[in-house]
C-alpha positions as CSV (number, residue, x, y, z in Angstrom):
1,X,-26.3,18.7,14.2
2,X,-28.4,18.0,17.1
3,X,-27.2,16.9,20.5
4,X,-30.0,14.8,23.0
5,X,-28.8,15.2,26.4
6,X,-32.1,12.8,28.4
7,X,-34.9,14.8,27.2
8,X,-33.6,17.9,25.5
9,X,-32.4,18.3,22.5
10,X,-29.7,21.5,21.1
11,X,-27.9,22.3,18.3
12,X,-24.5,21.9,18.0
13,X,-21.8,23.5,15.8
14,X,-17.9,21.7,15.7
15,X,-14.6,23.8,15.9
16,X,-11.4,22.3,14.9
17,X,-8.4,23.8,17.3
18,X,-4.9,23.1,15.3
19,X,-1.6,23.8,16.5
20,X,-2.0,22.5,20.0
21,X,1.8,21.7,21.4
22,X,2.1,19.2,24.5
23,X,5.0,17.6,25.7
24,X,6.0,14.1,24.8
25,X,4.9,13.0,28.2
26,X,1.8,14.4,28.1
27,X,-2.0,13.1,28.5
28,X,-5.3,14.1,26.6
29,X,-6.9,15.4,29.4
30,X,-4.0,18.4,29.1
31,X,-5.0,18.4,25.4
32,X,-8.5,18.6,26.1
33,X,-7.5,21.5,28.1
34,X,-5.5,23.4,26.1
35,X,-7.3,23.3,22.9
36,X,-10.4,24.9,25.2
37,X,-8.2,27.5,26.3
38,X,-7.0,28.5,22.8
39,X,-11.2,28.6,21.5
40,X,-11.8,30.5,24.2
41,X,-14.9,28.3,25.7
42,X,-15.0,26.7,28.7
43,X,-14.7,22.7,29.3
44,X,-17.4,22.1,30.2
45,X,-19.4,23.5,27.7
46,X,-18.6,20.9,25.1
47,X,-20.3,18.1,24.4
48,X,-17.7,15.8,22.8
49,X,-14.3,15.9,21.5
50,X,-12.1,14.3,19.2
51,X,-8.3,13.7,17.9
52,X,-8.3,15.1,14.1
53,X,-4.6,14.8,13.7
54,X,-1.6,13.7,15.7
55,X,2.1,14.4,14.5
56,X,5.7,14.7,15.8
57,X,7.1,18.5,16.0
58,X,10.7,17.4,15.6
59,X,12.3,20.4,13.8
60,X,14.3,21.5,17.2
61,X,15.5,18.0,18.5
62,X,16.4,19.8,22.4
63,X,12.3,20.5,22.4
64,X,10.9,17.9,20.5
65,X,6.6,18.1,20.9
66,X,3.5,16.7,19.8
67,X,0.9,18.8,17.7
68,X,-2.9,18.0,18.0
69,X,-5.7,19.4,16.3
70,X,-9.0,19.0,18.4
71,X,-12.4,18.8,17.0
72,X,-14.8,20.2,19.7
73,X,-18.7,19.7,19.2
74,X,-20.5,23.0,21.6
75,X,-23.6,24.3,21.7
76,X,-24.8,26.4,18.1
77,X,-24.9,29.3,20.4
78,X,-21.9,29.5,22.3
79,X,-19.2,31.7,21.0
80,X,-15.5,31.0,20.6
81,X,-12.5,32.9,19.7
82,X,-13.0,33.3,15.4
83,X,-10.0,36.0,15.1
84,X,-7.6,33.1,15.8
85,X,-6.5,31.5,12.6
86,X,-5.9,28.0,14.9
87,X,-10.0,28.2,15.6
88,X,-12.1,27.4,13.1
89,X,-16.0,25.8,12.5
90,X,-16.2,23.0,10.0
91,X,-18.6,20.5,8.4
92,X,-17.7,17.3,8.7
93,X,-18.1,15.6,5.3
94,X,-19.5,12.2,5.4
95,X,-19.3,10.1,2.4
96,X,-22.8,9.1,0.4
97,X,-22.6,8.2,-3.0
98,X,-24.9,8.9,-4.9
99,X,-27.9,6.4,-6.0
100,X,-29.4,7.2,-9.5
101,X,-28.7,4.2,-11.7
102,X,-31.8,2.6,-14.4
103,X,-30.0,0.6,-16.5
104,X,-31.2,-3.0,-15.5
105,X,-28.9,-5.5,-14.7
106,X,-29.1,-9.2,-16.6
107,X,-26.6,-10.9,-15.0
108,X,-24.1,-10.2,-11.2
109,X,-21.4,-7.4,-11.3
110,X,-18.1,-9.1,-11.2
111,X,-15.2,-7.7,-8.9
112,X,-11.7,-9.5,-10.4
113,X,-9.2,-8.7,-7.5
114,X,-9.4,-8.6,-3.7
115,X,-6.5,-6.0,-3.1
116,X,-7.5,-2.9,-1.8
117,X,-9.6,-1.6,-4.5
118,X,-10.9,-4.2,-5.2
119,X,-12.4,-5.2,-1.5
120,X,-13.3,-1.9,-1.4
121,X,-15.3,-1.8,-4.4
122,X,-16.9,-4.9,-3.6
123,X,-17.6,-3.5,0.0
124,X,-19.7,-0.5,-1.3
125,X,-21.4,-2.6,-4.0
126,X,-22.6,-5.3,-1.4
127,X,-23.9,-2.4,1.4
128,X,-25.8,-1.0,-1.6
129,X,-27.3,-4.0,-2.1
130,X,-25.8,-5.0,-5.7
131,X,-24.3,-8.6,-4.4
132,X,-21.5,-8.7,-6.3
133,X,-19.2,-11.8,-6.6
134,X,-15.6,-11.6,-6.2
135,X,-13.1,-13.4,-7.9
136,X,-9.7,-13.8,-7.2
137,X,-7.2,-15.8,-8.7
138,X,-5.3,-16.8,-5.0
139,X,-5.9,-17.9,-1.8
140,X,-7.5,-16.7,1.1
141,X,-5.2,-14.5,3.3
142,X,-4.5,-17.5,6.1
143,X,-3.5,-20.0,3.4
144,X,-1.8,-17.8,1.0
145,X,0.1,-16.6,4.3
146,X,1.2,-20.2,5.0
147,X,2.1,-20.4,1.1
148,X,4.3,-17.2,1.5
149,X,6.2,-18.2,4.9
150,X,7.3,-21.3,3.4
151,X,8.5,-19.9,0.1
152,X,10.7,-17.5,2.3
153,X,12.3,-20.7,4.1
154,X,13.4,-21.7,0.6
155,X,10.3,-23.4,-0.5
156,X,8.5,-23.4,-4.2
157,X,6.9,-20.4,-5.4
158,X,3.8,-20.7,-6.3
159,X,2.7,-18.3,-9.0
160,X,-1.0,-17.4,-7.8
161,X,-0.3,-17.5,-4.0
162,X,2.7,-15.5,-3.3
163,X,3.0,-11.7,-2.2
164,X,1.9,-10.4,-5.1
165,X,-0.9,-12.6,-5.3
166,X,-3.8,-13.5,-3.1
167,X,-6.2,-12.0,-1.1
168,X,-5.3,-8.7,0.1
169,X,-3.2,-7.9,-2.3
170,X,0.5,-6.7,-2.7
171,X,0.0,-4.4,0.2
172,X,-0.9,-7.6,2.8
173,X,2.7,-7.9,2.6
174,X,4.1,-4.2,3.3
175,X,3.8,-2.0,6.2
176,X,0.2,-1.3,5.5
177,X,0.7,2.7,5.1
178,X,-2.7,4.5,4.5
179,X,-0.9,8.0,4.4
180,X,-2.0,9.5,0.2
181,X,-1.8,12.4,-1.5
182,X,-5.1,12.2,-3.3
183,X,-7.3,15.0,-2.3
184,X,-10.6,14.2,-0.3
185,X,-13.7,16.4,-0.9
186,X,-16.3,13.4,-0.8
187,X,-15.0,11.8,2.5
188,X,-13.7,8.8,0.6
189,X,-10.2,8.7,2.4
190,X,-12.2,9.0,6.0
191,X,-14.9,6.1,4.9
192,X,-11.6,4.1,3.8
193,X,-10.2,4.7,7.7
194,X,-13.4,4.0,9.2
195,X,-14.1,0.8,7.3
196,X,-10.6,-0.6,8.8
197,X,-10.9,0.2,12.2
198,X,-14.7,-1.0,12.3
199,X,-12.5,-4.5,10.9
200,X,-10.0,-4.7,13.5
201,X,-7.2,-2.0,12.3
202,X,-6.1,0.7,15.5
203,X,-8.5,3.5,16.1
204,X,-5.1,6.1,15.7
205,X,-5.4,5.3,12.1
206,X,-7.8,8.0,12.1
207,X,-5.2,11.1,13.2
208,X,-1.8,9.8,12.9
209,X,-0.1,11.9,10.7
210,X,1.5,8.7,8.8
211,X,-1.2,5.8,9.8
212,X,0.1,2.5,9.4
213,X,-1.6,-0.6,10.1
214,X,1.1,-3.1,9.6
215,X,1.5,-6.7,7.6
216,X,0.2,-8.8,11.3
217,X,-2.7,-6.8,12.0
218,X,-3.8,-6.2,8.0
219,X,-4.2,-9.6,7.4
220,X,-7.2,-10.0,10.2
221,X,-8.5,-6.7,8.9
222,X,-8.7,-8.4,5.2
223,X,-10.4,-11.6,6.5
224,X,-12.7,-9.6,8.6
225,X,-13.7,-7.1,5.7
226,X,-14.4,-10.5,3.3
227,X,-16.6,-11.9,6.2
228,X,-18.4,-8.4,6.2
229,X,-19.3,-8.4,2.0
230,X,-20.2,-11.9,2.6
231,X,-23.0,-11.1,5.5
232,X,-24.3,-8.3,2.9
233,X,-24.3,-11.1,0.4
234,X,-21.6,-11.1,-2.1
235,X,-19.6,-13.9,-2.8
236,X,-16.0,-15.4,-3.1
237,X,-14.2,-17.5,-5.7
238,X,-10.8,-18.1,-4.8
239,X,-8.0,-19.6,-6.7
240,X,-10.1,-18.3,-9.9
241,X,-8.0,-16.7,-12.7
242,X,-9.8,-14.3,-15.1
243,X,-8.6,-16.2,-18.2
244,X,-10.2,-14.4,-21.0
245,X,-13.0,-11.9,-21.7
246,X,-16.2,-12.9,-23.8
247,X,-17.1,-9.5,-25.2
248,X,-20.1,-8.9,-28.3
249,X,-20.2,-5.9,-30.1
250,X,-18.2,-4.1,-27.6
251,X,-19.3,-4.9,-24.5
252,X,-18.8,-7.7,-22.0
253,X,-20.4,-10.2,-21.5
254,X,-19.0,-13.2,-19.8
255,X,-15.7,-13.6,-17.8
256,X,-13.4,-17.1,-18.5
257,X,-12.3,-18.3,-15.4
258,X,-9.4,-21.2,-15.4
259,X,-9.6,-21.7,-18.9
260,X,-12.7,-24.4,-17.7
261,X,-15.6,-22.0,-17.2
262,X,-17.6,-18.8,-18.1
263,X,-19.5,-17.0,-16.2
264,X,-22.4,-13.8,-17.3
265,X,-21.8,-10.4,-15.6
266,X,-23.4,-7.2,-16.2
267,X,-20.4,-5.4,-15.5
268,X,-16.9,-6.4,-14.1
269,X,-14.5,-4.6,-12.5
270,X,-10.7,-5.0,-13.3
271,X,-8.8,-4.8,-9.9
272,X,-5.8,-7.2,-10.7
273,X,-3.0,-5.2,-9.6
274,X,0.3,-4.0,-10.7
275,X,1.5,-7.6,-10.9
276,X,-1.0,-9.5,-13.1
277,X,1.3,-9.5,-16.4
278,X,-0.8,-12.2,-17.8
279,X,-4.2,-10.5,-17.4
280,X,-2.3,-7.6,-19.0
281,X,-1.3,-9.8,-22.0
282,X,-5.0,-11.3,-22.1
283,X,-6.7,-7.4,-22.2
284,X,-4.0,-6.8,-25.0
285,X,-4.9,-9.7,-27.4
286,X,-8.9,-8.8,-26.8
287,X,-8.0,-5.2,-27.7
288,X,-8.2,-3.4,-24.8
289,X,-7.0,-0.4,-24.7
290,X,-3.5,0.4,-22.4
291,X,-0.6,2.6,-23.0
292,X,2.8,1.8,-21.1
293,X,3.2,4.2,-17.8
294,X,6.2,5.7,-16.5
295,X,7.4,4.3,-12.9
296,X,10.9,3.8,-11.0
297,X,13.1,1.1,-10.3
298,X,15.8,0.8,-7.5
299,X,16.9,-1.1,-4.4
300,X,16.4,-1.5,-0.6
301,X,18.4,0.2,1.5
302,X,18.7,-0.9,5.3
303,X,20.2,1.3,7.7
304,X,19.9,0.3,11.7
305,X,17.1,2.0,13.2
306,X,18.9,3.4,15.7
307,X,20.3,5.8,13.4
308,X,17.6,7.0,11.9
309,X,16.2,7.7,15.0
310,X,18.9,9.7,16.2
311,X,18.8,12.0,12.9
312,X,15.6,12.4,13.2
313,X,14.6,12.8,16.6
314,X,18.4,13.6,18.0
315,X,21.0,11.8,20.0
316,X,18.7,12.7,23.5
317,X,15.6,12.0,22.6
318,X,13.3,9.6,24.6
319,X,12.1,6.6,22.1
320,X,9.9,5.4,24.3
321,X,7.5,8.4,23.6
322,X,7.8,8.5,19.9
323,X,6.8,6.6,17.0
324,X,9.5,4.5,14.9
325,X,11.1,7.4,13.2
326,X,11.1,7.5,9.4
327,X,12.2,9.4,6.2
328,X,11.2,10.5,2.6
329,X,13.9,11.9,0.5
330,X,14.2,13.1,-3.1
331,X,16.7,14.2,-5.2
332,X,17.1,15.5,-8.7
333,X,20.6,13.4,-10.4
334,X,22.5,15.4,-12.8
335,X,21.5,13.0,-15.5
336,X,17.8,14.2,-15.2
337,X,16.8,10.8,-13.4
338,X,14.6,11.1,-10.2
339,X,15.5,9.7,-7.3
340,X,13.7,9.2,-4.3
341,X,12.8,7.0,-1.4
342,X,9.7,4.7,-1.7
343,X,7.5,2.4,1.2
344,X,9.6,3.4,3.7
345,X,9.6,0.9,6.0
346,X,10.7,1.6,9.9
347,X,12.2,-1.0,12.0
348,X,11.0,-3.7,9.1
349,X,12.3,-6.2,6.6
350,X,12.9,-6.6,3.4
351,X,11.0,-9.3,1.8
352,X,11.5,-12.0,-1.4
353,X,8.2,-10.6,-2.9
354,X,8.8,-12.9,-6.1
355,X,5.4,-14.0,-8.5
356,X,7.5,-15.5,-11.7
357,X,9.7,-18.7,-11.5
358,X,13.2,-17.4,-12.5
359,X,12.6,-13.6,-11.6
360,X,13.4,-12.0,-8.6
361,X,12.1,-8.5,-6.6
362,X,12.0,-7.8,-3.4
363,X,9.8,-5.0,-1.0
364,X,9.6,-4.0,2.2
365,X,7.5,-5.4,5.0
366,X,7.2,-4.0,9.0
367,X,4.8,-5.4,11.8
368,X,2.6,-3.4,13.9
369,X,5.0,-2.6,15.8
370,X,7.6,-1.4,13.8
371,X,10.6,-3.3,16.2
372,X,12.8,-5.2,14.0
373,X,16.9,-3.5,14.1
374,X,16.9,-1.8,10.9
375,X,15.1,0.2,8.7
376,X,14.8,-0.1,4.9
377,X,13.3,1.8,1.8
378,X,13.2,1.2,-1.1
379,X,15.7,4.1,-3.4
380,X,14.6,4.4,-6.3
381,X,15.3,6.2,-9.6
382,X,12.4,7.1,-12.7
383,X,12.5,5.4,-15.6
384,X,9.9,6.1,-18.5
385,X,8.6,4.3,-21.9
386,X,11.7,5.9,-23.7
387,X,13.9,3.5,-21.5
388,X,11.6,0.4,-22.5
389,X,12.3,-1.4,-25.4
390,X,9.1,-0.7,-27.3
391,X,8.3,2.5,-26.5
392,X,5.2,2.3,-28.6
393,X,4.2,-1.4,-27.0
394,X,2.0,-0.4,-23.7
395,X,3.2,-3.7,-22.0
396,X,7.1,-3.0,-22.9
397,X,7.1,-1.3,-19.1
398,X,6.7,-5.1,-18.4
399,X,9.2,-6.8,-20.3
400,X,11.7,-3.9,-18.5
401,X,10.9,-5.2,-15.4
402,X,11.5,-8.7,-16.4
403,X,14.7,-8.1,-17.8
404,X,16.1,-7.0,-14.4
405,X,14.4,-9.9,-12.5
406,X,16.1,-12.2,-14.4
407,X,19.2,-10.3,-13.8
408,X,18.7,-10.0,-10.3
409,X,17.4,-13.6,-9.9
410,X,20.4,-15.0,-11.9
411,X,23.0,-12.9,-9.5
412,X,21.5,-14.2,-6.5
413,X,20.9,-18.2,-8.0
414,X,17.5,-17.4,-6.8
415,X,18.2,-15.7,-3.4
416,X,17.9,-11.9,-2.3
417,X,21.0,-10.6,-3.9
418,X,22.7,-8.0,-1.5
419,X,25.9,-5.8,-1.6
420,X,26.9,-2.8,0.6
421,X,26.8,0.6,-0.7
422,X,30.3,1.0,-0.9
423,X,30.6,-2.1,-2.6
424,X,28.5,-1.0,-5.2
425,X,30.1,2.4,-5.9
426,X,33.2,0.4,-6.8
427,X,31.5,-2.0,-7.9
428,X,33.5,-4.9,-6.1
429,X,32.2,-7.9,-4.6
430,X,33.4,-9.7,-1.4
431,X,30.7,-12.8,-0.4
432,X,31.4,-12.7,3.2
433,X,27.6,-13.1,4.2
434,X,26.3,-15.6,6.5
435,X,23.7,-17.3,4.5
436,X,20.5,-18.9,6.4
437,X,18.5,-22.1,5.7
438,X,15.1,-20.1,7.2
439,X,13.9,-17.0,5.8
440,X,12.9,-16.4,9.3
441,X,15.8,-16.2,10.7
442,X,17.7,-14.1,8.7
443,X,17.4,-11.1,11.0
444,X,20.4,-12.8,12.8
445,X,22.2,-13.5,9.7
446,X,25.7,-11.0,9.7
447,X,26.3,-9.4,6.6
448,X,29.8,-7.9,7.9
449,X,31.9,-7.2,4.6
450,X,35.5,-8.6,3.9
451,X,36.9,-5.5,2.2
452,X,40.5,-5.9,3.9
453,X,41.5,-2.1,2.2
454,X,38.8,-0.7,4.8
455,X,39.1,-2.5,8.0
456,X,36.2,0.0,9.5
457,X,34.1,-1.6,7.1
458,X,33.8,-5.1,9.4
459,X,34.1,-2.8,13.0
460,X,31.0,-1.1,11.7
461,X,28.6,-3.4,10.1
462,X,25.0,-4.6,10.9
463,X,23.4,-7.5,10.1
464,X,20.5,-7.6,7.1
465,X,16.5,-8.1,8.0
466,X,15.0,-9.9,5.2
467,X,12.5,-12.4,4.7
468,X,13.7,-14.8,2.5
469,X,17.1,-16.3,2.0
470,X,20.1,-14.1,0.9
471,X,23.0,-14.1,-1.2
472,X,26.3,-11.7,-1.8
473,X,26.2,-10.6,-5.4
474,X,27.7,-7.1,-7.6
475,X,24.1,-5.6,-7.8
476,X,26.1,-3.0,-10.7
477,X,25.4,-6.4,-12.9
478,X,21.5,-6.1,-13.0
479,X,21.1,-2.3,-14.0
480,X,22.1,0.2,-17.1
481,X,24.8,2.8,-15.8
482,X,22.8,5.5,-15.7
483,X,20.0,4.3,-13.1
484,X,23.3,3.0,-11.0
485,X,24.8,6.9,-11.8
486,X,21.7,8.1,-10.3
487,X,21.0,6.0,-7.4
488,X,24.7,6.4,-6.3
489,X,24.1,10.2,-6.6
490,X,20.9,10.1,-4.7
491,X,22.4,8.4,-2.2
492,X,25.5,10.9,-1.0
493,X,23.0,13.8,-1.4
494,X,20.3,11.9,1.3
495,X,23.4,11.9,3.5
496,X,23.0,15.6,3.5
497,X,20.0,15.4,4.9
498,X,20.3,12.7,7.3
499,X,23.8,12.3,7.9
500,X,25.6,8.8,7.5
501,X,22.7,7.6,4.8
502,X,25.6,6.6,2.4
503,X,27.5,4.6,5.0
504,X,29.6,1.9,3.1
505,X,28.0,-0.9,5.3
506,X,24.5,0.3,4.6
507,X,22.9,-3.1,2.9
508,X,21.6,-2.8,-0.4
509,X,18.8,-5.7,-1.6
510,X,18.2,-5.6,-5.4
511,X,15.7,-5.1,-7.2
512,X,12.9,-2.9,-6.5
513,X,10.9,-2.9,-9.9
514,X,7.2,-3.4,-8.7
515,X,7.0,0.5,-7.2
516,X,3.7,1.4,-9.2
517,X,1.7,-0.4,-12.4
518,X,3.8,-0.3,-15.9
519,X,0.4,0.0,-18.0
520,X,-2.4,2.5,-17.7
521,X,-6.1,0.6,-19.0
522,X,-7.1,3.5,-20.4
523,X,-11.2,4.7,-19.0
524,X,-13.4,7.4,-19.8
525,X,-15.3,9.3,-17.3
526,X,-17.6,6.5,-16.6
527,X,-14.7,4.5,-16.0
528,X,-15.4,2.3,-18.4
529,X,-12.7,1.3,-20.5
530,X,-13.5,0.8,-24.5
531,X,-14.8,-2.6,-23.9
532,X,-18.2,-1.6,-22.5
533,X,-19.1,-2.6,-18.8
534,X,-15.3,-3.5,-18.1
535,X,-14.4,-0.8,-15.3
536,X,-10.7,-0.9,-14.6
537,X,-9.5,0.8,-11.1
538,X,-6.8,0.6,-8.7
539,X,-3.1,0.1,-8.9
540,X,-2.9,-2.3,-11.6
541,X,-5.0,0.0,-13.6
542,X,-2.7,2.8,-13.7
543,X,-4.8,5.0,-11.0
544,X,-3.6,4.4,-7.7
545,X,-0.3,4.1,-5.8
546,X,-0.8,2.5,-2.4
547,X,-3.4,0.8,0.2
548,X,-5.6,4.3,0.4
549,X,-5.9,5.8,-3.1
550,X,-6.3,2.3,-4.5
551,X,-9.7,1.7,-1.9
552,X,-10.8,5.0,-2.9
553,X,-10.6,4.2,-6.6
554,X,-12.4,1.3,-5.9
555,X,-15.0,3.1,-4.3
556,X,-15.2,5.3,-7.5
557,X,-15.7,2.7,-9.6
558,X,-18.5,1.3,-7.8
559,X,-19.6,4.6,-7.3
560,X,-20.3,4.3,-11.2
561,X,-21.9,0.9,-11.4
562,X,-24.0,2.2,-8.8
563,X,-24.8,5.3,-10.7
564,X,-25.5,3.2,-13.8
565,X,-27.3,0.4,-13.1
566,X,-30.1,-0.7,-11.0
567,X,-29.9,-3.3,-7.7
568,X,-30.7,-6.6,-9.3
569,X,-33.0,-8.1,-8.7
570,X,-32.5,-11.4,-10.8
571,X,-31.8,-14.6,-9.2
572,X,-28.2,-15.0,-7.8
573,X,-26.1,-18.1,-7.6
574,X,-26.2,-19.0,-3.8
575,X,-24.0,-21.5,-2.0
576,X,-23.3,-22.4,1.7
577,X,-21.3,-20.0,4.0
578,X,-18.4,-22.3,3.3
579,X,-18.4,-22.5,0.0
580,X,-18.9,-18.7,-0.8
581,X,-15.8,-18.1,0.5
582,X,-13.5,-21.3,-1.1
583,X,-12.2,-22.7,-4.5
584,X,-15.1,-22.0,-7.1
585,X,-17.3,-25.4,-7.3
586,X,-17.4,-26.7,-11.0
587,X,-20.9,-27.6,-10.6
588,X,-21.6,-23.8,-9.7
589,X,-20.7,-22.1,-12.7
């Protein structure tokens, strides 16, 4: 790399220095300092620095610390200390997809979805030039927002603008995690990070050892990234339901949109999420292939957030110096059942996340700034196609999770059913809970327990966060024994590790069944699936679980269209700057 400092010009070379321990009252200038100390090199021989990763040393709570690692850009010829395994040089690895594609294109490159892959996707295709239109079958994120708050004061769902559905995706409504565990040669993940904070997500997304952005600030980074494809010139339909494929010796050729109109594509990309049962029934009746995927199925859990804290960081410990603390647990029951926490959400709320009339689920949500009372995860336990009731039917994963929707749904006459833990174990209900008109302000709602056997029980409770309204109900009603078995299990051997996790009083909100897609659309390596120029990616697909792997496979897929087919060229449909990014126009299509 070369360095211009007013006329000159150098080479460079960047060193990474890991293991750097500060204080929790500490500032980057004693960073800086100590991460030049540990090279070897002096300050003022670098050029630039930056923050690789952040994270919380917390495995002594009397010395709790922060470790950095430092990326240092010096001259190429100045040396630094390469015996030390916490000094290293790297190459930064920036992310260019390749451009080879030839095939011509006829007709635009659909993208059905604007979750996280699909936004993504549509991203890449757009800054490569390939104008691709977006279709998404809710509303854009301010009006679906509106759509969403009043559903959680006790207003009608609606079954294309909810928090399943609608721009952004499922993960609008969450805590907005971007930690993964999908490995990153190609720089995807870092191009993923980048792209946020360049739309208005924090900059500490970029080191934080678990980056969240948060439901309040994700929304403006999802409006802002839709602005962005549309000044590159791609396009949005919203409130347009892929209805049907129009497909000719194997290969698509036309999407159905609102049962009313069909539009040509080249290609299409199938985005939809883990939620769009009746796309899933529609790719099943036009013989697309899909096999039924294992996933896991539980309940929140909300424990103050005070306590987690203190078993985390210890009873000492200055807050105002750390982050929110959180958890992940696992746990293998004696049944053979998984269990393990999910989306943990710190100092959050636990959310009516409902798309079907009649069905109920719920997930967890936190703000930027992680500050509500309590914390919640979802605990879940593994369920696979032998638990379905068609093994051999890929969409059977479905019809499980509607069964226990309804269940839940009919326990809770339509409201968040909840039950404490140690109500559950015994499986004994008592309906002291202080019910709320306004999803809003259930966060003051007392959920206190009448159990007169155990009168620590009432000294001892906390009240529920939720978004939505709420409803005392046995919760043992909605599942088989064994996943109960297991989840009760899973929950007195987490108390081992953060002591006072199976509290009676902690609040349980049933059910968490939307954890990860129930169908895999099955894709070759050019991420086709068998119908030819239908790409399926993301979540929904069976390839992701959460905001960053499901953006990266997003960018794969485009990464393919771009590998196959040339930049069109071809006349594009072209509307006004407001109508690109509305309801699609009948006279348009």
């Amino acid at each position: 790399m070369k360095v211009f400092t007013g006329e000159k010009a150098f080479m460079t070379k960047i060193i990474r220095v890991s293991q750097i321990a500060v204080p929790l009252r500490h500032d980057m200038e004693q960073v800086f300092q100590k991460a030049c100390r540990t090279a070897g090199i002096r300050g003022r021989d670098v050029c630039r620095y930056r923050i690789a990763k952040q994270s919380v040393d917390a495995r002594h709570k009397e010395d709790l610390k922060y470790i950095y690692s430092i990326d240092l850009t010096i001259g190429a010829h100045i040396s630094f200390k390469r015996r030390d395994g916490r000094v290293q040089e790297i190459t930064p690895v920036t992310y260019h997809p390749k451009t080879c594609g030839n095939l011509p294109m006829n007709a635009p490159v659909a993208v059905i979805g604007s979750g996280p892959a699909g936004l993504f996707c549509a991203y890449l295709l757009a800054k490569y030039g390939y104008q691709p239109i977006v279709f998404e079958r809710g509303k854009r994120v301010d009006e679906r927002q509106a759509d969403v708050e009043d559903f959680w004061r006790g207003g009608a769902l609606l079954p294309d603008s909810n928090v399943q559905f609608g721009e952004g995706g499922a993960g609008t409504f969450s805590d907005g995690k971007l930690n993964t565990l999908v490995k990153d040669k190609y720089g995807r993940n870092r191009f993923v990070l980048e792209t946020f904070v360049s739309c208005g997500a924090p900059e500490d997304i970029l080191y934080v050892n678990r980056p969240h952005i948060g439901t309040d600030i994700l929304r403006t980074v999802v409006s802002n990234m839709r602005d962005e494809i549309l000044r590159m010139g791609g396009l949005f339909y919203f409130s347009s339901k892929i209805t049907d494929l129009i497909i000719r010796n194997h290969r698509l050729c036309a999407l159905e949109i609102n049962h009313e109109k069909r539009v040509s594509v080249s290609a299409a990309v199938l985005a939809v999420g883990h939620s769009a049962r009746d796309t899933f029934e529609m790719l099943k009746k036009r013989g697309v292939v899909m096999e039924p995927r294992p996933f896991a199925v539980g309940m929140r859990v909300e424990h103050p957030q005070d306590e987690i804290d203190r078993s985390q960081y210890g009873e000492d410990a200055d807050l105002s110096f750390l982050p929110t603390a959180s958890y992940k647990l696992t746990h293998q029951a004696s049944n053979g059942r998984s269990v393990y926490s999910f989306c943990m959400c710190p100092g959050g709320y636990v959310v009516n996340a409902s798309s079907e009339p009649e069905r109920l689920t719920v997930n967890g949500m936190s703000y930027h700034a992680r500050d509500s009372r309590n914390a919640n995860s979802a605990i879940i336990v593994s369920v696979t196609p032998e638990d379905f009731p068609d093994p051999s039917d890929p969409l059977s994963g479905v019809a499980f999770q509607r069964e226990l929707e309804e269940r839940t749904w009919r326990a809770g006459a339509g409201r968040i059913p909840q039950q404490h833990f140690g109500d559950f174990e015994s499986s004994f209900l008592h309906t002291d809970l202080d019910d709320t008109a306004d999803g809003h302000a259930s966060e003051n709602s007392s959920f206190s327990g009448n159990n007169t056997a155990d009168p620590l029980k009432r000294q001892t409770a906390f009240s529920t966060c939720t978004k939505g309204l709420a409803a005392a109900a046995n919760l043992r009603d909605i599942f088989p024994d064994d996943i109960s078995e297991a989840f009760i299990e899973g929950m007195h051997a987490f108390s081992r590790r953060l002591p006072g996790f199976d509290r009676e009083d902690a609040i349980l909100s049933a059910v968490e069944s939307r954890t990860s897609s129930p169908v895999r659309i099955v894709r070759g390596e050019n991420f086709q699936s068998n119908v030819q120029g239908l790409y399926p990616c993301g979540e929904g697909a069976g390839y992701a679980g959460g905001i960053t792997s499901a953006a990266m496979d997003g960018l794969k897929a485009a990464e393919a269209i771009i590998n196959t087919y040339e930049r069109a060229d071809s006349p594009r449909i072209e509307l006004s700057g407001a109508a690109r990014q509305h309801n699609m126009k009948e006279d348009l299509l």
